[in-house]
NUPAPA-64985 format. One record per atom (N, C-alpha, C): residue in one letter; x, y, z. Coordinates in pm, whole numbers, padded with zeros to 5 digits, always signed. Example, Ala and Ser with C-alpha at 12.3 -4.5 7.8 and 13.67 -1.06 7.14 Angstrom:
BEGIN
A+01319-00569+00780 A+01230-00450+00780 A+01320-00330+00780 S+01285-00225+00708 S+01367-00106+00714 S+01290+00003+00787 
This chain:
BEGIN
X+00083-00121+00000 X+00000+00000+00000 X+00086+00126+00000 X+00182+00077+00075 X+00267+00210+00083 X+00382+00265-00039 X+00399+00165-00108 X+00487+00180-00216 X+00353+00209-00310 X+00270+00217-00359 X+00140+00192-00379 X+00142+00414-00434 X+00116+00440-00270 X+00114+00578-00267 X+00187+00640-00297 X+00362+00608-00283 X+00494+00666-00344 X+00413+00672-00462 X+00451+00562-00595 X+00453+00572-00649 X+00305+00699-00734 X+00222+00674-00656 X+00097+00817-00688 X+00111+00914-00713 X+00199+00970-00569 X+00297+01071-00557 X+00384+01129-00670 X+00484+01006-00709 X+00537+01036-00832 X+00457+01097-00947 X+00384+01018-00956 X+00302+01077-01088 X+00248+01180-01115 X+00196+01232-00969 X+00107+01324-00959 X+00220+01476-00992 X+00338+01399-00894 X+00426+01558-00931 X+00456+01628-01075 X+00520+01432-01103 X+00558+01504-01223 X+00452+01530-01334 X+00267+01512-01299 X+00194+01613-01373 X+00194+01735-01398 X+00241+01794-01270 X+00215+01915-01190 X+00347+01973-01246 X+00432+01888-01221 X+00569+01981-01292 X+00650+01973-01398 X+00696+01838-01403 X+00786+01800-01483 X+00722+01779-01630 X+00785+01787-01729 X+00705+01736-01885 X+00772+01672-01982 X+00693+01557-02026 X+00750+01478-02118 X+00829+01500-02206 X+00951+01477-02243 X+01035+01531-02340 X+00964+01512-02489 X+00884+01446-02513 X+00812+01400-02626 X+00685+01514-02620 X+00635+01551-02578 X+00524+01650-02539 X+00615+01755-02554 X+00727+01758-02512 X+00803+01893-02481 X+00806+01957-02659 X+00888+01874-02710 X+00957+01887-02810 X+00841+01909-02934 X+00732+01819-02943 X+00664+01868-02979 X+00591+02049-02973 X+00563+02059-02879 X+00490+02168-02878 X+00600+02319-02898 X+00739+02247-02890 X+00865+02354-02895 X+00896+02328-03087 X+00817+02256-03123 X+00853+02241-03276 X+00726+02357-03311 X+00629+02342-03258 X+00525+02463-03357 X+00568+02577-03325 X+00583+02625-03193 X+00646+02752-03150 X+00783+02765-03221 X+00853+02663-03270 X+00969+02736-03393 X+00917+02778-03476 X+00782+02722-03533 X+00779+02704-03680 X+00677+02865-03708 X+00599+02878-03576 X+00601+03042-03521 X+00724+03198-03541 X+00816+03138-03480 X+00924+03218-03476 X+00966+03246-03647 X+00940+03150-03738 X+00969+03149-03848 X+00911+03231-03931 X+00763+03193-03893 X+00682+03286-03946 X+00687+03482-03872 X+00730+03461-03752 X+00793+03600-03729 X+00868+03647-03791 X+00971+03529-03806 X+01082+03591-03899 X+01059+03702-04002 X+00981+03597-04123 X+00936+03676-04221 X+00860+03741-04210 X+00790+03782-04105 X+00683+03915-04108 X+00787+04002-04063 X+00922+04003-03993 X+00991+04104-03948 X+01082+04167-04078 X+01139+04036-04140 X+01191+04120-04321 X+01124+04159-04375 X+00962+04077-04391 X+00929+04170-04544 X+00867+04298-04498 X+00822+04370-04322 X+00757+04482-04293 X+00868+04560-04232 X+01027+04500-04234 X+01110+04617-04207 X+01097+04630-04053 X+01056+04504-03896 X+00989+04554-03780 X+01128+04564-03744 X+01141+04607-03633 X+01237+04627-03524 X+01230+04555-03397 X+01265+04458-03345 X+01195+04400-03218 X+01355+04386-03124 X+01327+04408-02995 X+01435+04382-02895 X+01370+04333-02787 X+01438+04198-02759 X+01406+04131-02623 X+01528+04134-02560 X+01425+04160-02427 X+01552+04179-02317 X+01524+04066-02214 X+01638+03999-02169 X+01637+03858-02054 X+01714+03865-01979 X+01630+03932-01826 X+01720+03925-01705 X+01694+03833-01587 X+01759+03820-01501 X+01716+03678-01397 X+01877+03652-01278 X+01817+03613-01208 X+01922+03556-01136 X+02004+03458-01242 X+02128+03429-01161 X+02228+03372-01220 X+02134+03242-01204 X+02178+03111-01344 X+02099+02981-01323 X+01983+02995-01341 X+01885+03124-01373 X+01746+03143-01444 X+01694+03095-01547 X+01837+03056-01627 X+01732+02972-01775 X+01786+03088-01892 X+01817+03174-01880 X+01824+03292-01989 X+01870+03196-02140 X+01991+03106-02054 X+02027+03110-02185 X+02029+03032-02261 X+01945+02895-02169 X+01861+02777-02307 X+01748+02828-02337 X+01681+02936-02292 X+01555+02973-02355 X+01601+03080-02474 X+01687+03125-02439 X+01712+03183-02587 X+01786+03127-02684 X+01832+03029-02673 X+01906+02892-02783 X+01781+02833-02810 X+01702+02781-02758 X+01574+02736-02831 X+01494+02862-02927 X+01468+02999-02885 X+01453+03071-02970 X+01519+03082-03066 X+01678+03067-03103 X+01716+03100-03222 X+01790+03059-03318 X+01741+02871-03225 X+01756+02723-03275 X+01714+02720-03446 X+01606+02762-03481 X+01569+02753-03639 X+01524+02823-03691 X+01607+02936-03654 X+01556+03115-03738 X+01687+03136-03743 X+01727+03229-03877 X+01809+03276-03954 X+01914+03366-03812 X+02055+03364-03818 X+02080+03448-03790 X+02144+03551-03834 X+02097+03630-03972 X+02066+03688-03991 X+01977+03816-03932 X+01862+03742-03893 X+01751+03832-03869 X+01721+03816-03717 X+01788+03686-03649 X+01788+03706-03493 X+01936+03726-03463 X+01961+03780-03383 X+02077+03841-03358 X+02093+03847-03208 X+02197+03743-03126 X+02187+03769-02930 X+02345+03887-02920 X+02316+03922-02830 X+02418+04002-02767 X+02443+03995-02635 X+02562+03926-02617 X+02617+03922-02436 X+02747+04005-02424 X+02717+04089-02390 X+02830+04202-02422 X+02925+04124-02315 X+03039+04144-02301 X+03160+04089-02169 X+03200+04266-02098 X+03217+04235-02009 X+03280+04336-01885 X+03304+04442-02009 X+03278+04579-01989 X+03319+04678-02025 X+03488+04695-02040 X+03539+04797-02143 X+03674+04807-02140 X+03694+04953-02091 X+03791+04995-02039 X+03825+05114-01949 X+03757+05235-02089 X+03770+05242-02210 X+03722+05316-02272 X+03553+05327-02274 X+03512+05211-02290 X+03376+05208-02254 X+03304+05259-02120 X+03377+05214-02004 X+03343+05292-01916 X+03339+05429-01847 X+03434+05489-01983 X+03417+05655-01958 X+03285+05699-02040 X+03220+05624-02149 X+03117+05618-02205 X+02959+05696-02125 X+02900+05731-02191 X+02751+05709-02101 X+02692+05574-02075 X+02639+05569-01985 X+02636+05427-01952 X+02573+05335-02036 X+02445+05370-02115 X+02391+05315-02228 X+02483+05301-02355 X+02559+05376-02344 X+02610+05437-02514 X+02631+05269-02540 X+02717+05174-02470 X+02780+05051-02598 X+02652+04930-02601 X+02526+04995-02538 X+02408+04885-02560 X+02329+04927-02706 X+02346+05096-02693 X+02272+05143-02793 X+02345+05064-02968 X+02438+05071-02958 X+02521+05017-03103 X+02457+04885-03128 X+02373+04832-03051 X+02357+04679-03055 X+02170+04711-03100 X+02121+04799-03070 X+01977+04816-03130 X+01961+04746-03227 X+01811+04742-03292 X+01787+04674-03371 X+01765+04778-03538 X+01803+04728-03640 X+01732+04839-03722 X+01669+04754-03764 X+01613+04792-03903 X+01453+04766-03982 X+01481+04600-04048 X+01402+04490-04010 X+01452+04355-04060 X+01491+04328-03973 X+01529+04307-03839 X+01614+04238-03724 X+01555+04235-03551 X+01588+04110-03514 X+01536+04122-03355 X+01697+04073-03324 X+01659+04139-03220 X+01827+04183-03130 X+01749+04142-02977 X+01843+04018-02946 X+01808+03971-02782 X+01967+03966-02731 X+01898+04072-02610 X+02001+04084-02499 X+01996+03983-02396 X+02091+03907-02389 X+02091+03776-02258 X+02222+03888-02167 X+02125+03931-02087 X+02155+04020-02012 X+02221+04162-02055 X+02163+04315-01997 X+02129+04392-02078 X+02190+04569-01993 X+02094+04659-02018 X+02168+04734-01934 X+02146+04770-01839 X+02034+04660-01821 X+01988+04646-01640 X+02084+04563-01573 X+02209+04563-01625 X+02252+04525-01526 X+02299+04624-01402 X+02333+04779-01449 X+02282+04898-01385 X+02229+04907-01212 X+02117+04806-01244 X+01972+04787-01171 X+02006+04654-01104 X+02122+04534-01127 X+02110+04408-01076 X+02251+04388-01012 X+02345+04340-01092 X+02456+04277-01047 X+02558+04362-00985 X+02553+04495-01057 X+02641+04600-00992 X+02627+04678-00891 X+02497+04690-00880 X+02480+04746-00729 X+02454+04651-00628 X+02445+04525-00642 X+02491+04403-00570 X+02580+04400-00520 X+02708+04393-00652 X+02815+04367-00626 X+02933+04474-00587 X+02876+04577-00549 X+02948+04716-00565 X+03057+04752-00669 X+03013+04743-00795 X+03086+04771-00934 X+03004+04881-00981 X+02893+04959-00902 X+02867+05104-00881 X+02829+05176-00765 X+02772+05317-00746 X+02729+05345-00652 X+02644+05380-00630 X+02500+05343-00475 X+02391+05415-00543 X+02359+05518-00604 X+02424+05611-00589 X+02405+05720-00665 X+02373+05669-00815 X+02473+05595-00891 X+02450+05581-01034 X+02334+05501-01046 X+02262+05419-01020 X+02173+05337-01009 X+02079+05414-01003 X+02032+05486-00874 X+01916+05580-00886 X+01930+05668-01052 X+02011+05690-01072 X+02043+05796-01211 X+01994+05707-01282 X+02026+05570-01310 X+01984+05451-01400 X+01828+05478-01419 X+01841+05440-01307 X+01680+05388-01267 X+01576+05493-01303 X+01589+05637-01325 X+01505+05734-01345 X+01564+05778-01471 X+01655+05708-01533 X+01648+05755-01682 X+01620+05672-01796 X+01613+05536-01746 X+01582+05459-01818 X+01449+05441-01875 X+01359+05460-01790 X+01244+05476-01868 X+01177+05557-01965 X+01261+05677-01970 X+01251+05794-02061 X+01324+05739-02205 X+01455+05666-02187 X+01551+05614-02351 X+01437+05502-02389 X+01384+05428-02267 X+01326+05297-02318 X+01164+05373-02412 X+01131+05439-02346 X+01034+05571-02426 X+01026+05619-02514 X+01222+05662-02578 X+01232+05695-02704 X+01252+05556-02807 X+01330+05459-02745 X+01288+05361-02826 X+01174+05288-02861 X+01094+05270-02825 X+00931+05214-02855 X+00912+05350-02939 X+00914+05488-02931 X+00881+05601-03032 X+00972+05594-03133 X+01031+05536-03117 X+01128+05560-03271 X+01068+05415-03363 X+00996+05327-03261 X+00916+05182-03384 X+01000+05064-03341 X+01061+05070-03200 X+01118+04950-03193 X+01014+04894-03087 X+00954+04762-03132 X+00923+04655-03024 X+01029+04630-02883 X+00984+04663-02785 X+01063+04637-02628 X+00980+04504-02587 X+01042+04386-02573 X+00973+04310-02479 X+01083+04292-02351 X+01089+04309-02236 X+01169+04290-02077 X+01105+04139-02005 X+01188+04052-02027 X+01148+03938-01949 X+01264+03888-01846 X+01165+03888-01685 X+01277+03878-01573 X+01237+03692-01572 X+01345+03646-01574 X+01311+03489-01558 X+01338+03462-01402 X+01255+03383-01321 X+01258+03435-01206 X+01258+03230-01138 X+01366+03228-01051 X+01401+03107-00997 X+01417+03086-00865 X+01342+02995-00805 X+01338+02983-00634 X+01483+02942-00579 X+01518+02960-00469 X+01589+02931-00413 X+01683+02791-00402 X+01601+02664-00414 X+01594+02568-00388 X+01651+02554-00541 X+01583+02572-00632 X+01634+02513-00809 X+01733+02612-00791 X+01735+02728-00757 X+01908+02790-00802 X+02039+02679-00754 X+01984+02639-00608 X+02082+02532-00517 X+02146+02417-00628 X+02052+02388-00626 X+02051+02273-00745 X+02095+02255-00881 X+02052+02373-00946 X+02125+02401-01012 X+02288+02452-01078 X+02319+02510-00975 X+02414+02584-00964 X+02560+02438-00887 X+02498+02322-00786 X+02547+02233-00789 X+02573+02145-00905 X+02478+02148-01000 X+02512+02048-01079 X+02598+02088-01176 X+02584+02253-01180 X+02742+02297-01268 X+02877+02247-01195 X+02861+02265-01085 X+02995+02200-01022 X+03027+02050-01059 X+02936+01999-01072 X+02907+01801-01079 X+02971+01757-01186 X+02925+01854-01323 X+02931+01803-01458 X+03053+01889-01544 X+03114+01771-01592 X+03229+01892-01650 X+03180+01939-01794 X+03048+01899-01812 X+03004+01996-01952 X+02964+02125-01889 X+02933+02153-01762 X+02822+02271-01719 X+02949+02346-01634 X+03086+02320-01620 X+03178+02361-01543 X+03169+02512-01576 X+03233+02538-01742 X+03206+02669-01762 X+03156+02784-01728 X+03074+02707-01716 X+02910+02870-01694 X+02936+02893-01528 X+03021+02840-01431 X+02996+02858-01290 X+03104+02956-01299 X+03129+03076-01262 X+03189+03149-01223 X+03184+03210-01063 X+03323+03266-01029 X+03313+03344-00905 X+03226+03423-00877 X+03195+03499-00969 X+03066+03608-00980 X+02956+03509-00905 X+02912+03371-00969 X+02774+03293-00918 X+02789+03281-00775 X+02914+03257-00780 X+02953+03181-00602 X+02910+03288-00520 X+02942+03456-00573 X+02891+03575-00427 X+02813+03580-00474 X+02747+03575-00584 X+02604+03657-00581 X+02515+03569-00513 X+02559+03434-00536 X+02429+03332-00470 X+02432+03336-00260 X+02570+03419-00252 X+02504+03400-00087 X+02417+03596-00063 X+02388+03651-00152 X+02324+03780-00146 X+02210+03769-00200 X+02133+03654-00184 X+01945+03629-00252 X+01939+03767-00195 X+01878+03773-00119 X+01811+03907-00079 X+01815+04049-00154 X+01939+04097-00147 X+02027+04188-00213 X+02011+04173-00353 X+01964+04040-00423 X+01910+04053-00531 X+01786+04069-00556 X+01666+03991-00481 X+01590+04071-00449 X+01540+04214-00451 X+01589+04287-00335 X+01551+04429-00346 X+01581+04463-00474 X+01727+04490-00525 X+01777+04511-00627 X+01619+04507-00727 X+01607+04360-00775 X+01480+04327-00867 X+01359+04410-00848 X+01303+04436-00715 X+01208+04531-00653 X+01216+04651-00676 X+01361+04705-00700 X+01368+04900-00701 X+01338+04892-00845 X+01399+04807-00959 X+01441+04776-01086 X+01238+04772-01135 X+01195+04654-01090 X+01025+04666-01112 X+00927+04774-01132 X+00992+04903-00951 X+00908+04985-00955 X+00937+05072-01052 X+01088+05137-01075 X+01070+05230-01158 X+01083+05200-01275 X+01104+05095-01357 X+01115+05031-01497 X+00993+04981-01543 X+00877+04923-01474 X+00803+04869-01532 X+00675+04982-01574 X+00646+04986-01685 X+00597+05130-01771 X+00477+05063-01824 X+00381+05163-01913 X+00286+05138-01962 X+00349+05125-02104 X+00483+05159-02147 X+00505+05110-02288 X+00638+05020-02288 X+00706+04957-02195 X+00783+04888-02163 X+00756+04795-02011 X+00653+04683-02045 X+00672+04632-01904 X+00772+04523-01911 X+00762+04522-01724 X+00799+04406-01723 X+00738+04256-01787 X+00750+04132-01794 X+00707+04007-01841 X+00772+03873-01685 X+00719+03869-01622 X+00795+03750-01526 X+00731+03597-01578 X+00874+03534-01569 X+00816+03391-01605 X+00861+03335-01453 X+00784+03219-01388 X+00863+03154-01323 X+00984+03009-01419 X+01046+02992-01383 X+01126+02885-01460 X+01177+02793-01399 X+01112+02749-01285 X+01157+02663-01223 X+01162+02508-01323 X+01099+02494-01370 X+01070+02346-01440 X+01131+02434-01626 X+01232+02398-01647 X+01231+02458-01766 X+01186+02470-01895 X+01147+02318-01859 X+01097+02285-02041 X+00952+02391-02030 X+00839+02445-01934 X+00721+02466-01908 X+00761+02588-01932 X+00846+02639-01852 X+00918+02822-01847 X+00918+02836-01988 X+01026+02766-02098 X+01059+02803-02199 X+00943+02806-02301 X+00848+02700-02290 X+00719+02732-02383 X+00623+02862-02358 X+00633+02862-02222 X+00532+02995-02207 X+00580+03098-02220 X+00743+03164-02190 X+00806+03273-02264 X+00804+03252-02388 X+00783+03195-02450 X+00820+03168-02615 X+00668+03212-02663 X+00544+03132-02630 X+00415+03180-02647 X+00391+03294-02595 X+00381+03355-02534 X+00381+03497-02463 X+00451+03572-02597 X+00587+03550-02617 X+00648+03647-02666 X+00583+03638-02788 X+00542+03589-02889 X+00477+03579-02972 X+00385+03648-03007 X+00284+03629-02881 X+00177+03712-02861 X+00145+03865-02854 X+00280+03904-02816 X+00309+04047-02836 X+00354+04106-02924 X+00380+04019-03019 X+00400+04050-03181 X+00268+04060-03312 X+00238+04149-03345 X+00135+04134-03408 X+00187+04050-03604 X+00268+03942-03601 X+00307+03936-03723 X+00186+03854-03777 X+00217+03793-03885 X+00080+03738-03979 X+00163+03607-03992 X+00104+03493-03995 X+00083+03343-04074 X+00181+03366-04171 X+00310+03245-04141 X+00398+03198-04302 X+00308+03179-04395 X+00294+03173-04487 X+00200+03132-04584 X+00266+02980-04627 X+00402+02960-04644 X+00468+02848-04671 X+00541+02872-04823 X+00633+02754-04851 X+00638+02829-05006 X+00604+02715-05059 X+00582+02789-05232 X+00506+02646-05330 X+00578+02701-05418 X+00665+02554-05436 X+00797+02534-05523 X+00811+02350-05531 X+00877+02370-05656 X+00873+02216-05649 X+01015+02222-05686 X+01106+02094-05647 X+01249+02101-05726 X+01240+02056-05872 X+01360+02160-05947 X+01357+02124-06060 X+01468+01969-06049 X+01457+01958-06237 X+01520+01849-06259 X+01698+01874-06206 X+01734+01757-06193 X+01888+01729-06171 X+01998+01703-06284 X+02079+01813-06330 X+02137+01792-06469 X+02170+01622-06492 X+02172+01601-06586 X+02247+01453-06659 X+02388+01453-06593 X+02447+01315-06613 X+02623+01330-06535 X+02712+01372-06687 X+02647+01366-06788 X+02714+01354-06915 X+02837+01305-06902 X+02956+01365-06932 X+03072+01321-06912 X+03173+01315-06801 X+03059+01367-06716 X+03162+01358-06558 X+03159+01225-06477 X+03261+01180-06426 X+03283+01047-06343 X+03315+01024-06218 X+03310+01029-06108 X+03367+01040-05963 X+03463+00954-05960 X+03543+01032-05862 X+03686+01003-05809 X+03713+00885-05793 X+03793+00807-05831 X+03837+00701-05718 X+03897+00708-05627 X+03943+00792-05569 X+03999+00868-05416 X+03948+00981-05397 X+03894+01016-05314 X+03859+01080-05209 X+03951+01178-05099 X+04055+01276-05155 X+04134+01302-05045 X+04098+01316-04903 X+04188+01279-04823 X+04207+01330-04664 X+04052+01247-04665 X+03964+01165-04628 X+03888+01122-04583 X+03904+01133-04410 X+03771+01168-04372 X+03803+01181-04216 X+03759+01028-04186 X+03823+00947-04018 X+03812+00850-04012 X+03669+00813-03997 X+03600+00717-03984 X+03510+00669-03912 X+03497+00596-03841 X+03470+00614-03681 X+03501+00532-03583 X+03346+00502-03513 X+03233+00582-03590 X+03100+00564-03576 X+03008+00513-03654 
């Protein structure tokens, strides 16, 4: 009876949370085939679109945006993770080296992390002072103002992760030497300052979240669920139109006439599969 109820248990959770990779993948194949059809409503009407993805460290940012731009041109999707500023940049205005990365007419430009960081990691980590932050924080909504007036689409999505999956997560980068990479010193302090990120996220909400730039919160604890509903959401805030598809048939394949293939093959790579 009692193994009986475990096993109930099981099931029931992983209704509630977890999702079939077969279910997954499916429903992450129409939402490409979506994005596609964005695509081409964004070349042939010239749109402008910029998504922005901020979150605690271990939030998901950045398989949800590899599944976004898994089977669209990049060309026309375009990510930007800028690295640490260079001493020239930082005599800059503080926006100036995000602005170069805008989108023009034909292109969506996603920031996996953006110039909120302003608003997150640096006044965390004291790599500013409040002073600049408040300055951030009350000017940003005025540039983010002129961009939506100048015709660029703003979508702001905070991907937002409990305590417990950051733990977990952030262990299993240590575990696995494919996930070693992504753990940096930066993760190690920021993860004993939850709080401090927190507020941070809270000052960042009140004065950023606008009637023409809001915020978007996903939870992402379960990722495959996070990544479909940012992906549908984001969609939704796009007014593009239906691929139509194309209707083409292949033509014929010339004759070999007088050509013959090699009997060697240079440099063949081995096969051991």
């Amino acid at each position: 009876m009692g193994k009986k109820k475990k096993n109930q248990k099981s099931a029931d959770e992983e209704l509630g949370t977890k999702m079939r990779r077969k279910e997954y993948e499916a429903e992450m194949a129409k939402l490409q085939g979506e994005l596609v059809a964005l695509q081409e409503w964004v070349k042939s009407t010239g749109a402008k679109i910029c998504i922005v993805f901020e979150g605690r460290d271990t939030a998901g940012k950045g398989g949800t945006i590899k599944r976004i731009v898994e089977r669209v041109s990049p060309r026309v999707f375009r990510v930007v993770a800028l690295p640490t500023p260079t001493d020239r940049e930082k005599s800059q205005m503080y926006l100036q080296r995000y602005m170069a990365h805008f989108p023009a007419a034909g292109e969506v430009v996603i920031f996996d992390r953006s110039w909120y960081n302003r608003a997150g990691v640096e006044p965390v980590m004291g790599f500013c002072t409040p002073e600049q932050t408040e300055k951030f924080l009350n000017m940003t909504p005025l540039v983010e103002k002129a961009m939506v007036d100048s015709g660029i689409i703003l979508l702001k999505f905070w991907l937002e992760v409990s305590a417990d999956e950051q733990t977990k997560r952030l262990k299993s980068r240590m575990d696995d030497p494919r996930k070693t990479w992504k753990l940096s010193p930066m993760d190690l302090k920021s993860y004993s300052r939850w709080y401090d990120y927190s507020r941070a996220r809270d000052a960042m909400f009140e004065a950023t979240d606008t009637a023409w730039a809001p915020w978007f919160v996903a939870n992402n604890d379960v990722k495959k669920r996070g990544r479909l509903n940012i992906i549908s959401h984001l969609l939704r805030q796009v007014p593009y139109e239906p691929y139509p598809g194309l209707d083409v048939e292949l033509p014929k394949r010339q004759k070999a006439g007088d050509y013959s293939e090699p009997t060697l093959a240079p440099r063949q790579i081995p096969t051991p599969f």
